[in-house]
Residue, then its C-alpha position, 0 to 999 in steps of 0.5 A: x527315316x523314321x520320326x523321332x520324338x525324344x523322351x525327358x529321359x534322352x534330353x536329360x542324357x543328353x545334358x548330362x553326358x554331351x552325347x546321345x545314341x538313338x537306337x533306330x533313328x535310321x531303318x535298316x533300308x537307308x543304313x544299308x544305302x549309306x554303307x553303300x555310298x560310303x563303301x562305294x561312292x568315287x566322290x567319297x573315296x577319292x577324298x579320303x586321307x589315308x592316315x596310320x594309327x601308332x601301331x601301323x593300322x591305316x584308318x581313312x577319313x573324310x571330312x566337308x563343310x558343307x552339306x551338298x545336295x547327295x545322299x549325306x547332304x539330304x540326312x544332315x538336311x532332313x526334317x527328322x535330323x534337324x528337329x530332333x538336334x534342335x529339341x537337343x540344343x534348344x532354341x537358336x539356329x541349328x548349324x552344320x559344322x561338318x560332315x565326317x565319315x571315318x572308315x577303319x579296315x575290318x578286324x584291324x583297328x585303326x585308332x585315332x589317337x595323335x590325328x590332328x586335323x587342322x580347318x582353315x576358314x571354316x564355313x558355318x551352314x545355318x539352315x532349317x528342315x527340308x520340308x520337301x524331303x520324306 
């Protein structure tokens, strides 16, 4: 993973526009292992919905609360991950909300309007950086 140091221009984006991409903020080496997992792993598969956009397009979802010890788990835990949110937020604990991994069917769309997801006794998973991870 590579180190990210935010710039004042990105913080101030940020502020601004509530989001921010990061060109890079993974090497090509884990995107790949990520696709990977993504597009292959049972656990993930196997806990997918299935839902269908307005025009008939299936689009596929999964969604956890809390980060395991697997491949995704390990990002949303890492050192790079949680500094460079907590330079975004500012001060006070980094919280992992939830983990979502939407996959649409290639050159067929698949849109998320009208999908209400609906969490019931959600759990907040404070933690800092894994220190241990490279």
């Amino acid at each position: 993973m590579n180190n990210i140091k935010l710039s004042p221009s990105q913080k101030a984006q940020y502020d601004q526009d509530g989001s921010l991409i990061i060109r890079n903020f993974l090497d090509p080496e884990e995107v790949a292992l990520l696709y990977e997992l993504a597009t292959n792993d049972s656990a993930l598969l196997n806990n997918a919905w299935d839902f269908n956009d307005q025009s008939g397009n299936r689009t596929k979802l999964t969604l956890w609360f809390t980060p395991g010890n697997d491949t995704f788990g390990l990002l949303v835990r890492s050192e790079s991950m949680v500094s460079t949110i907590q330079a975004l937020v500012g001060e006070g604990e980094v919280c992992h909300f939830h983990s979502k991994l939407m996959q649409k069917e290639p050159k067929v769309g698949g849109a998320w309007e009208g999908i209400r997801i609906m969490a019931i006794g959600i759990k907040m998973v404070f933690f800092t950086p894994m220190h241990s991870l490279v």
